[in-house]
N, C-alpha and C positions, 0 to 999 in steps of 0.2 A: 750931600753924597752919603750915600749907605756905607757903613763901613764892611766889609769883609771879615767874615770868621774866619777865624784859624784854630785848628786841632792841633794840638803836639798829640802822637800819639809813642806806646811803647806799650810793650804786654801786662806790668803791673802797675803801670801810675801810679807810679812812687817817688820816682829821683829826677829822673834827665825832664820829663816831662811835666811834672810838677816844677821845676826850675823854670823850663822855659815858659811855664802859663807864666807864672810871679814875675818873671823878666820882662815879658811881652805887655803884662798889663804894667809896667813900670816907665816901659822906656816907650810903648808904644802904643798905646790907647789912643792917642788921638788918631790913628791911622787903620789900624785894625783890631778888633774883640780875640783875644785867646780863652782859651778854654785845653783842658789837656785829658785825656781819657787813657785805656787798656783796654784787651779783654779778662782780664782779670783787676781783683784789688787787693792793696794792702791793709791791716786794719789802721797803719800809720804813715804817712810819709817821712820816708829816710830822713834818721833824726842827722845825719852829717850833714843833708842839705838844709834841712830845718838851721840848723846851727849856724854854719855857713852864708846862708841867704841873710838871716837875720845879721850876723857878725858885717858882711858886707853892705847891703845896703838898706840895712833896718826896715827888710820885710818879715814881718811875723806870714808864714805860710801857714801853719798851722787855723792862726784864725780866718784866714780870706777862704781856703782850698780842702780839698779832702781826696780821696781816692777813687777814682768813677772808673765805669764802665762807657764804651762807645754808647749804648742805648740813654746815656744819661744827658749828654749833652745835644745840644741843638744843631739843624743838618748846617755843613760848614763850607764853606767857597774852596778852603786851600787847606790840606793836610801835610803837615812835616812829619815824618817819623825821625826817629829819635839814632836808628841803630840798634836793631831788638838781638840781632846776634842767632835768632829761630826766625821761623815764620811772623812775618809783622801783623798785626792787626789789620783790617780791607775796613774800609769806610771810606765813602764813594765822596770825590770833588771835583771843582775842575781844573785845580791844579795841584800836581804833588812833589814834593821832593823829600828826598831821604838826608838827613844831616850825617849818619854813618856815627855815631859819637859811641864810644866805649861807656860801658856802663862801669860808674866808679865806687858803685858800692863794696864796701872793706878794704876801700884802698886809705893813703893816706889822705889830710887836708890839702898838700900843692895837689896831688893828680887830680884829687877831687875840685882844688880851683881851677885846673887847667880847663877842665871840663865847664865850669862855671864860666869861665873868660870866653871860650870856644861860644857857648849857646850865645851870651851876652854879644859876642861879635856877630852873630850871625839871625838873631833878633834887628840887628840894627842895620845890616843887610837885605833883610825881608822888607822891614819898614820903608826901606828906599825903595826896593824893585816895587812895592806896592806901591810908593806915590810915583815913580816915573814909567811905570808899565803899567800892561795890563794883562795881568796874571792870571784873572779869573775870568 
């Protein structure tokens, strides 16, 4: 079986979305490829979630990940947005859903894990509906 791409996307691919790529290739690689783009970049990813990820489940993002642009990444089966709070990013799939998720940057560590446990739940949600549907 091919496995199915999946975009997290959000406008700067920096936090919510660079989370959920590191999640997805953490908890769900055997089921589907993540990848996480914007239309814009940062020159760094959110050193909170840098922190954070690494603190919880001893992923270094910084080495795997970096900051992209939709043109950067490969065409994708399924799009999540993130919850851009403006105009989302368009990158065309055949299936999409919007996670709605508040962007937690300058907030404290619990909002910002709230927000970590949210994605993490709902990575493990997709991984199901990917193996008992068909999404794409």
């Amino acid at each position: 079986m091919i496995k199915p791409k999946v975009a997290f996307i959000c406008v700067h691919n920096s936090c919510r979305s660079q989370i959920a790529e590191a999640l997805g290739k953490h908890f769900a690689s055997d089921v589907f490829e993540s990848y996480s783009a914007g239309t814009e970049t940062k020159p760094q990813i959110n050193q909170d979630a840098v922190r954070l990820i690494k603190d919880i489940y001893n992923i270094d993002m910084e080495k795997t990940q970096h900051s992209k642009v939709l043109d950067d990444i490969p065409q994708v089966d399924i799009v999540i947005k993130m919850g851009c709070n403006v105009v989302c990013p368009v990158i065309s799939a055949k299936y999409v859903e919007d996670w709605g998720l508040e962007d937690p940057t300058g907030k404290s560590d619990e909002e910002f894990k709230k927000i970590i446990e949210t994605i993490e739940s709902n990575i493990l949600s997709l991984k199901e509906k990917i193996k008992t549907q068909s999404l794409y």
